[in-house]
GUTORFI-755543 format. One line per 4 residues: number of its first residue (from 1); their letters; for each residue x, y negated, z negated of N, C-alpha, C. Coordinates in steps of 0.2 Angstrom, whole numbers. Layout:
NUM	a	X/Y/Z/X/Y/Z/X/Y/Z ~ ...
This chain:
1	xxxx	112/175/141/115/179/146/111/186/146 ~ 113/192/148/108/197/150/103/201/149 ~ 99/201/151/93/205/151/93/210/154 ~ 92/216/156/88/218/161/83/219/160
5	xxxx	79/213/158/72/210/157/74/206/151 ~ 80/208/146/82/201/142/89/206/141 ~ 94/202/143/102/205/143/103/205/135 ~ 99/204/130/102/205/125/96/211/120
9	xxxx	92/212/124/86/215/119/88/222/121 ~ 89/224/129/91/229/129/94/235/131 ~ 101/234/125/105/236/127/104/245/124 ~ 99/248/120/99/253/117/97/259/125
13	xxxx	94/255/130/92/258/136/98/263/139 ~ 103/261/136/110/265/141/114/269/137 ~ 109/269/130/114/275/128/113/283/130 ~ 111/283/132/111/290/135/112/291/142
17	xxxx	116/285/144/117/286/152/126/283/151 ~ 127/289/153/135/291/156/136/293/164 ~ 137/288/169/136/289/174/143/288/178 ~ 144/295/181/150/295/185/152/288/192
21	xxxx	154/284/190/156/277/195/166/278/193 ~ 165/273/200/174/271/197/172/264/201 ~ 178/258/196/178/255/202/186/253/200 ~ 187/256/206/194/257/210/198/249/211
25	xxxx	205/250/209/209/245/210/207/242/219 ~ 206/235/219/207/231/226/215/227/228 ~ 215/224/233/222/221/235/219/216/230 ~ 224/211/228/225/204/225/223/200/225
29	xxxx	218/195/223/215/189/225/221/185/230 ~ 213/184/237/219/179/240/215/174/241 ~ 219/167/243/213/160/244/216/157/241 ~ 214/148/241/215/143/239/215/143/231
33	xxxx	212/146/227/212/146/219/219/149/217 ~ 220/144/212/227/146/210/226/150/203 ~ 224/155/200/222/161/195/227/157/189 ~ 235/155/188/238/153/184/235/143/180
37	xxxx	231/140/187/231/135/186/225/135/182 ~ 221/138/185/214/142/178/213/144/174 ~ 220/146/172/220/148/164/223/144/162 ~ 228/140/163/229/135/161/225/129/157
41	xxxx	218/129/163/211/124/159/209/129/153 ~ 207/135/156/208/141/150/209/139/142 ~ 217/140/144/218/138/137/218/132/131 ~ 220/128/139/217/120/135/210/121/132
45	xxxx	203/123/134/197/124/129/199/127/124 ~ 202/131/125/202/137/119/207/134/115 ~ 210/129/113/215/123/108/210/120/106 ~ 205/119/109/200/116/103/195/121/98
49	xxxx	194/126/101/192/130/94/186/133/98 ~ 183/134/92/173/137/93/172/132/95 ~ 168/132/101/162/127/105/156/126/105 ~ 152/129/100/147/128/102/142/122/102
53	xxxx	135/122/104/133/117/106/132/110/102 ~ 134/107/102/133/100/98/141/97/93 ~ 144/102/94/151/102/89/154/98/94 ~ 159/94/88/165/89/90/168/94/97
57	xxxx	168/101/95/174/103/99/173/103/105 ~ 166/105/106/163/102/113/163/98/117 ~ 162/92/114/161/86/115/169/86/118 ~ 175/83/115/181/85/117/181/90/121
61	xxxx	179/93/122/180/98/129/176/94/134 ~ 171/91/134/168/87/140/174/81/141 ~ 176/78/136/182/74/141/186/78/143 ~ 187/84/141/195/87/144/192/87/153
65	xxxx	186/91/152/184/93/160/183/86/165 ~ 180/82/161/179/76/163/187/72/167 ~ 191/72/163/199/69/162/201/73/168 ~ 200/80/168/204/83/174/202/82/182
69	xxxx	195/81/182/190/78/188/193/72/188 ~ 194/68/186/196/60/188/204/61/190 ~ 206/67/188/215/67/192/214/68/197 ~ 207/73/201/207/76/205/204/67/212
73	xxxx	203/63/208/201/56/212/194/58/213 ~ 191/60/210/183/62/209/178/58/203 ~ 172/57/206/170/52/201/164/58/195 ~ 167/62/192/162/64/185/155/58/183
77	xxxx	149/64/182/144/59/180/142/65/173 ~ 140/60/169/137/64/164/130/63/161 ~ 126/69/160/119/70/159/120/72/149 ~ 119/65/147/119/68/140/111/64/137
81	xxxx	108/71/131/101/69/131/100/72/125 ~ 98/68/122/97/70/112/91/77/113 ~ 92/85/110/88/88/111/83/85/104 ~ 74/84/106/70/83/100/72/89/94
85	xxxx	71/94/97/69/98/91/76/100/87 ~ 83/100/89/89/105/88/94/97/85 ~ 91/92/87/94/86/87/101/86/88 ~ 101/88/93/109/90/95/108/86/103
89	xxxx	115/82/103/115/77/112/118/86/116 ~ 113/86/121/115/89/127/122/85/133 ~ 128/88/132/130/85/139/130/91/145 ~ 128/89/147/129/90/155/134/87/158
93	xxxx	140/90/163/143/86/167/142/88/175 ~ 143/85/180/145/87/184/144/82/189 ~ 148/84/196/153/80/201/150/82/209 ~ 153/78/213/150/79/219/155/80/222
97	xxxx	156/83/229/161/84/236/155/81/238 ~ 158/77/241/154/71/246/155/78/255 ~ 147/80/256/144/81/264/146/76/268 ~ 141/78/273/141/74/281/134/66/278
101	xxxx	131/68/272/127/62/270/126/66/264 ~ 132/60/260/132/60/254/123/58/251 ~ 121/54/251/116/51/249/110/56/248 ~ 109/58/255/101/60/256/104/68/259
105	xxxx	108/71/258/110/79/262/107/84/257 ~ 108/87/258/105/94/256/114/96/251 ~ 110/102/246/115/100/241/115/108/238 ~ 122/112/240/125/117/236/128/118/229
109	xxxx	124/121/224/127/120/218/131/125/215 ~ 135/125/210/140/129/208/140/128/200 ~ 137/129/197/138/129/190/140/136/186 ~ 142/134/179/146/138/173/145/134/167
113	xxxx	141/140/161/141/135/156/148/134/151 ~ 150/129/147/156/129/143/155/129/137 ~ 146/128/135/149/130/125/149/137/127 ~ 150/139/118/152/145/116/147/149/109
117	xxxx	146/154/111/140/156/105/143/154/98 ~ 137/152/94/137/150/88/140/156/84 ~ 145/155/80/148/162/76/148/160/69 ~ 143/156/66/145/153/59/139/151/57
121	xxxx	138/149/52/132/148/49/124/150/46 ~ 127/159/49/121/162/50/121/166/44 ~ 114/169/42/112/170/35/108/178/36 ~ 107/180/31/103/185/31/106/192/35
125	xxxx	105/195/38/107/204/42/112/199/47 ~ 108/193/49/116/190/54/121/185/51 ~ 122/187/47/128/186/42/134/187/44 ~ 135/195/46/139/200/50/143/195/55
129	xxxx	139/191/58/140/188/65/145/181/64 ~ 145/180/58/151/173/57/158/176/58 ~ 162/172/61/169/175/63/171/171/69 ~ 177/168/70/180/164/73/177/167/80
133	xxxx	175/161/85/174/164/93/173/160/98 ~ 180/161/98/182/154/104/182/153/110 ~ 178/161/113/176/161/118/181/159/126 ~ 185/163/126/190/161/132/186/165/137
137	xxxx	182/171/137/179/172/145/174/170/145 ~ 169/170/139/163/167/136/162/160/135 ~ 164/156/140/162/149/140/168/144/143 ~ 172/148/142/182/146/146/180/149/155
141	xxxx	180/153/154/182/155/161/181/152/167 ~ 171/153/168/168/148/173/169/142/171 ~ 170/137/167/171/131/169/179/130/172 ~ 183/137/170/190/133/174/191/135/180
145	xxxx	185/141/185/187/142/190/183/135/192 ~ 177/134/190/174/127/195/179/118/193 ~ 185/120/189/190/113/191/194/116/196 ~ 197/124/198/198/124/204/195/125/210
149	xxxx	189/126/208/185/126/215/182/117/217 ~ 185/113/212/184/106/213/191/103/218 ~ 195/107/216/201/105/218/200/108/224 ~ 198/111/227/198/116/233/195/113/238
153	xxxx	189/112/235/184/109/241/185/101/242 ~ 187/99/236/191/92/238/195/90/245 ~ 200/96/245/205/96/250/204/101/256 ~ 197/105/257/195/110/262/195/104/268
157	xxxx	197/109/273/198/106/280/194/111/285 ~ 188/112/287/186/105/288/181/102/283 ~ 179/97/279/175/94/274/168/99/275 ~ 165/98/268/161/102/267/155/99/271
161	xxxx	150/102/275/142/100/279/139/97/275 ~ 137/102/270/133/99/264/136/97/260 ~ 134/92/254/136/92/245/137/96/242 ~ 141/95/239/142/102/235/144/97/227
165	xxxx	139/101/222/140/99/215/144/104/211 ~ 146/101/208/150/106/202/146/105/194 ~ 143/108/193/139/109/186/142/112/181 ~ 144/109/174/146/112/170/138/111/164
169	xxxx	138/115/161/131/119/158/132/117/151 ~ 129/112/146/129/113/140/123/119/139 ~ 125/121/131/116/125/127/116/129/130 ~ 119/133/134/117/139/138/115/144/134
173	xxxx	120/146/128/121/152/124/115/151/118 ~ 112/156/116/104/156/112/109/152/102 ~ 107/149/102/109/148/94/106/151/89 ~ 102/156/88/100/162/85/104/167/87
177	xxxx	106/170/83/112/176/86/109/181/93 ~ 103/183/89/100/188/94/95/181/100 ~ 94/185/105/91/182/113/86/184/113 ~ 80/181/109/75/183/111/70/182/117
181	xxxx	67/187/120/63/184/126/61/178/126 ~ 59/173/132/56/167/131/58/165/125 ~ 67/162/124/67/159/120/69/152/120 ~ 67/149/116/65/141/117/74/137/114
185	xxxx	77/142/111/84/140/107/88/141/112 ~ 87/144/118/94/142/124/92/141/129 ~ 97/139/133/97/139/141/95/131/139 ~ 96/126/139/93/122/134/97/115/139
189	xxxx	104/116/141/106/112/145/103/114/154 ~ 103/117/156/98/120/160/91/119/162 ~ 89/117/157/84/115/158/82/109/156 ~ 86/104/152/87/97/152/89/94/160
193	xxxx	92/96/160/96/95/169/92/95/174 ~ 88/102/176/83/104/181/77/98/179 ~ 76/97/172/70/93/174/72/85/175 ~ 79/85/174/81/76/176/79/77/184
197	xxxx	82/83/188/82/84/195/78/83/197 ~ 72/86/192/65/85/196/63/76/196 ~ 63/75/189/61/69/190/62/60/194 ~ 69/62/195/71/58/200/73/60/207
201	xxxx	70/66/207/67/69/217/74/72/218 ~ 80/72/215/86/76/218/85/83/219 ~ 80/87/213/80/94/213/78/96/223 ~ 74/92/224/72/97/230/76/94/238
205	xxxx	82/92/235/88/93/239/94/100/237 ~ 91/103/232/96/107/230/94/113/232 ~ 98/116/238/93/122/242/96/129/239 ~ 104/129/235/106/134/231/108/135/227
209	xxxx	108/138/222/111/138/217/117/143/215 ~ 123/144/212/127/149/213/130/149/206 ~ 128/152/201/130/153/194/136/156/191 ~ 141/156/188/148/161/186/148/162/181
213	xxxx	148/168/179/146/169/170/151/173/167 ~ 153/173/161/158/179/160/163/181/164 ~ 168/174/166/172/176/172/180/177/169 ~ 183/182/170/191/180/167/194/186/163
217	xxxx	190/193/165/191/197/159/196/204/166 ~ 201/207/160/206/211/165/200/216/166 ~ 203/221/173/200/224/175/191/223/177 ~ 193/217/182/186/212/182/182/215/185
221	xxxx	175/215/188/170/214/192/164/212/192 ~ 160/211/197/156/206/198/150/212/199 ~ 143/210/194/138/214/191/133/213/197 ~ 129/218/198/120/216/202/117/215/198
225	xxxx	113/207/198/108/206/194/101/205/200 ~ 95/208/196/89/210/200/84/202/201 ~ 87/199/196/85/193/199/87/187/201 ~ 92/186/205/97/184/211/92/185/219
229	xxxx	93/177/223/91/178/228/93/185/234 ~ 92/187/234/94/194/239/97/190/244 ~ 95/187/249/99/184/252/107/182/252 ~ 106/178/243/112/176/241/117/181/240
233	xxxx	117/186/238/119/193/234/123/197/242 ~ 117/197/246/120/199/254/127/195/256 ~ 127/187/255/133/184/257/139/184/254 ~ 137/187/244/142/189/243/146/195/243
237	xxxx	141/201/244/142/208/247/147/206/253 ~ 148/202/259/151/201/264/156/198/263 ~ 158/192/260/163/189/255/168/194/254 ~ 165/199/248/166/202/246/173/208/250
241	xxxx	169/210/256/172/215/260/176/211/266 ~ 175/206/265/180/200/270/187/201/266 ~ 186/200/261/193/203/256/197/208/253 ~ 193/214/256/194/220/253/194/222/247
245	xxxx	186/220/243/187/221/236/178/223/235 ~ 176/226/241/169/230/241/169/233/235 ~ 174/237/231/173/240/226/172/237/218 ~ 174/232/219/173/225/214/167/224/212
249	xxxx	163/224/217/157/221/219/149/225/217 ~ 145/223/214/138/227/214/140/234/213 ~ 145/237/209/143/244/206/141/247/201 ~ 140/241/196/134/242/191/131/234/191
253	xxxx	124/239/186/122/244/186/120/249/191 ~ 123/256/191/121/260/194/115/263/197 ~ 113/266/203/106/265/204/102/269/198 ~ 104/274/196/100/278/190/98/272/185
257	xxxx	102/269/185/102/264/179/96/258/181 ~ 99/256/185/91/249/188/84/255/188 ~ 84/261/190/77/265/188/75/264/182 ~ 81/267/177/77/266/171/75/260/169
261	xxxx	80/254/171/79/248/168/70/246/172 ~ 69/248/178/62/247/180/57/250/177 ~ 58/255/178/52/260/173/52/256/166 ~ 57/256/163/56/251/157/52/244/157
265	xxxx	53/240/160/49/235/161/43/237/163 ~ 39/241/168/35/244/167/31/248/163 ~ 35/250/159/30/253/151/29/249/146 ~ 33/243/146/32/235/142/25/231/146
269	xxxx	25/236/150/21/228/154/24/221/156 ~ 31/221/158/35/216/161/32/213/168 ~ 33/205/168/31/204/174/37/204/178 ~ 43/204/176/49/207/180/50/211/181
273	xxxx	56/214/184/56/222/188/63/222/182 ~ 69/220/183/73/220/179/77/213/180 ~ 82/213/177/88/206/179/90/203/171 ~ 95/199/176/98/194/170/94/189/165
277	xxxx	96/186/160/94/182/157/98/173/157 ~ 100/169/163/105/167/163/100/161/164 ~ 106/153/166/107/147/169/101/149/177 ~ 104/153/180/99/153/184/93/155/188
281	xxxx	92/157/180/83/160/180/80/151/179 ~ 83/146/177/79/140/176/80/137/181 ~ 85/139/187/82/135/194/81/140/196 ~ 78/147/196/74/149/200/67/148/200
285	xxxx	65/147/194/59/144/189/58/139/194 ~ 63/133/197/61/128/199/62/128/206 ~ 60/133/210/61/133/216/66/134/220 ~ 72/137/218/80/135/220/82/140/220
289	xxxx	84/143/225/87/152/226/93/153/222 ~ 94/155/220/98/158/215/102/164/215 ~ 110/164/214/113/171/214/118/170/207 ~ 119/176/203/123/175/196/130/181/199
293	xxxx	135/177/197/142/180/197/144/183/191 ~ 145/189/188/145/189/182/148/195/182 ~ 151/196/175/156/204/173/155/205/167 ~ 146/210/166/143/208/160/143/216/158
297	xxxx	142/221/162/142/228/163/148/232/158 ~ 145/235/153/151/240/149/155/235/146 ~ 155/227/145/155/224/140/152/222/133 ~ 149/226/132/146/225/126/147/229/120
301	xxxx	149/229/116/153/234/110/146/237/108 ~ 151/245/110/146/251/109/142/255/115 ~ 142/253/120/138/254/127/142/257/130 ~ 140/262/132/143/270/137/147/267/142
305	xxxx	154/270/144/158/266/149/156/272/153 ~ 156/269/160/158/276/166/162/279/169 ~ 159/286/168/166/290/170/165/291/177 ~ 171/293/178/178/294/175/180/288/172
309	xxxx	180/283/175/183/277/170/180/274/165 ~ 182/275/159/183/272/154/185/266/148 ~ 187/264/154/194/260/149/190/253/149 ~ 185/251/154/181/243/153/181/240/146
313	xxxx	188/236/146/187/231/137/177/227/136 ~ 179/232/129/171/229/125/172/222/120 ~ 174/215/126/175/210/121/167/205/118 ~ 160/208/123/158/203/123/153/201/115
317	xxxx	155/195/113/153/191/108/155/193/102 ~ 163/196/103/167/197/97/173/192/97 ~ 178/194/94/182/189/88/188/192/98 ~ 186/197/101/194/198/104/191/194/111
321	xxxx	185/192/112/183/186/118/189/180/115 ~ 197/183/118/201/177/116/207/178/123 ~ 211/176/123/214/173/128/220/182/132 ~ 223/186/126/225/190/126/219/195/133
325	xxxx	212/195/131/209/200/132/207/198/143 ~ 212/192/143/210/187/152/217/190/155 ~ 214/190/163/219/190/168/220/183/173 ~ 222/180/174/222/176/179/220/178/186
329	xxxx	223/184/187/218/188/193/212/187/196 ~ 209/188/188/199/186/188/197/180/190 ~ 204/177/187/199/170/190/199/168/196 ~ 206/169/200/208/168/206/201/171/210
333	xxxx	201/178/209/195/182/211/190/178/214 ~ 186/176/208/181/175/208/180/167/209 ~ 185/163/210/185/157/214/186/159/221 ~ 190/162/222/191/165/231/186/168/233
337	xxxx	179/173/229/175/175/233/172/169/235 ~ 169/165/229/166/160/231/166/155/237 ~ 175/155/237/177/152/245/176/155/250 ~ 175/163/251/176/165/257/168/168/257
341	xxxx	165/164/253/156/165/255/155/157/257 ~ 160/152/255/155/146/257/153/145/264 ~ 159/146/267/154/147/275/147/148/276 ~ 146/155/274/141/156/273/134/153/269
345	xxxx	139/151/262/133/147/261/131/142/262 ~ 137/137/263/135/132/268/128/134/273 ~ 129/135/275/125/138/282/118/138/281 ~ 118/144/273/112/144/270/108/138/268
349	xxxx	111/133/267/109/128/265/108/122/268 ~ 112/123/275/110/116/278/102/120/283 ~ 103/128/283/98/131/286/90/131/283 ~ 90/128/277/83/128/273/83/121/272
353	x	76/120/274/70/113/276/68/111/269
């Protein structure tokens, strides 16, 4: 997860910025997603413990998510593939809302990934890092808003245009504590996936991609990442104000903030200008427009909140990313924007050849 050229490399960039923002309480998530029934999948993962990638507890978690799609009368497929070098089975799962041509139609994707960073076994300065991490926003949260976004578009009336897939993301998260650029330790279900896509011709029916990352945490919002299709990012700026939660939306980082982040990558010599580190930087790699939904900003213990407001909890990739630290709110949120862009994206994606 982030970069702003690598969301984990550069976090020292902001300590000297204390930028006057608010973002202001909105009305209430409204929409089909039911924020309670979400957490309720929620919790369920988080009964099985640490998830990380190749653990029993994973694994069990791919039947849980699995078992819940087949209630939904939904046919789950799973993409499981022995990594050579980590020799760890990748699973991948995901499901379809049958379009107007299930077969050959053009295809809206929605994915979240569900391990959980590795917090065990590490040795040497990251030592520190071993401690219970069960990850309830960090690997819980997108996958339970996509069983209600499963459930939702199941039952939408009128029936979706296009395909719509539900992706659930193994290996997201780097197995090296620290994210190093161009790293070869994560993103690893993503990129297993993208290349089954290519090879059996499906990828270049996939005209969208829409990623949820870090979903579920109180006093939520949704981050600008600089490397998200601008397009995509516009329909959900519009989403966004359809519902009266403008202020939720793209306030950080701040503009001061993405200058520095740019100027930085320009004194490194970056081929990027700045952005995420996520799921989907590897279908944008592969030709696939790409937007990341994520509430990654002033979560990070020890990183300057802004004022006047203060109070953004600093859970991400500690011991309190636990159930205590979620709202059901969040979730509802940020399945409901999703709904009240799909129009939209639909649109986008029966509109691209």
């Amino acid at each position: 997860m982030p970069s702003f050229v690598s969301r984990r490399t550069t976090l020292g960039l902001f300590a000297t910025l204390a930028i006057a923002a608010t973002c202001t309480q909105c009305s209430g998530p409204s929409g089909p997603i039911d924020g309670d029934k979400a957490m309720a999948h929620v919790k369920a993962q988080v009964a099985f413990g640490p998830r990380p990638f190749g653990s029993d507890a994973l694994a069990k978690t791919t039947d849980y998510l699995e078992g819940e799609l087949k209630k939904l009368g939904l046919s789950p497929q799973r993409h499981e593939v022995m990594h050579d070098k980590e020799k760890k089975t990748i699973r991948n799962l995901y499901v379809q809302i049958d379009g107007e041509d299930p077969k050959a139609g053009p295809i809206l994707m929605l994915g979240a990934h569900y391990d959980t960073k590795l917090a065990e076994g590490h040795t040497g300065a990251d030592a520190q890092h071993n401690f219970r991490f069960v990850g309830a926003i960090d690997g819980g949260g997108g996958p339970a808003v996509l069983l209600e976004l499963a459930r939702a578009l199941k039952d939408r009336t009128p029936k979706p245009k296009c395909n719509v897939w539900l992706y659930w993301i193994d290996a997201e998260e780097s197995i090296d504590w620290v994210w190093a650029p161009n790293s070869q330790r994560a993103l690893l279900g993503s990129k297993a996936f993208c290349k089954k896509l290519s090879e059996d011709k499906t990828l270049s029916r996939v005209k969208a991609f829409v990623l949820l990352d870090l979903v579920g945490s109180k006093d939520f919002k949704v981050d600008k990442d600089g490397r998200s299709e601008t397009r995509l990012m516009t329909i959900v700026e519009k989403a966004a104000a359809a519902m009266g939660a403008t202020d939720r939306v793209y306030q950080f980082p701040t503009p001061l903030e993405i200058e520095n982040l740019k100027r930085h990558a320009r004194e490194n010599n970056r081929p990027e200008a700045w952005g995420i580190t996520d799921d989907h930087n590897v279908f944008t790699d592969y030709g696939v427009p790409s937007v990341l939904l994520i509430d990654f900003e002033r979560r990070i213990p020890g990183t300057p909140q802004a004022l006047p407001k203060t109070d953004f909890h600093q859970w991400w990739h500690t011991a309190e990313d636990d159930l205590p630290a979620m709202d059901p709110d969040a979730l509802a949120f940020y399945g409901n924007l999703v709904m009240q862009a799909f129009p939209d994206l639909e649109a986008f994606v029966m509109g691209r050849k």
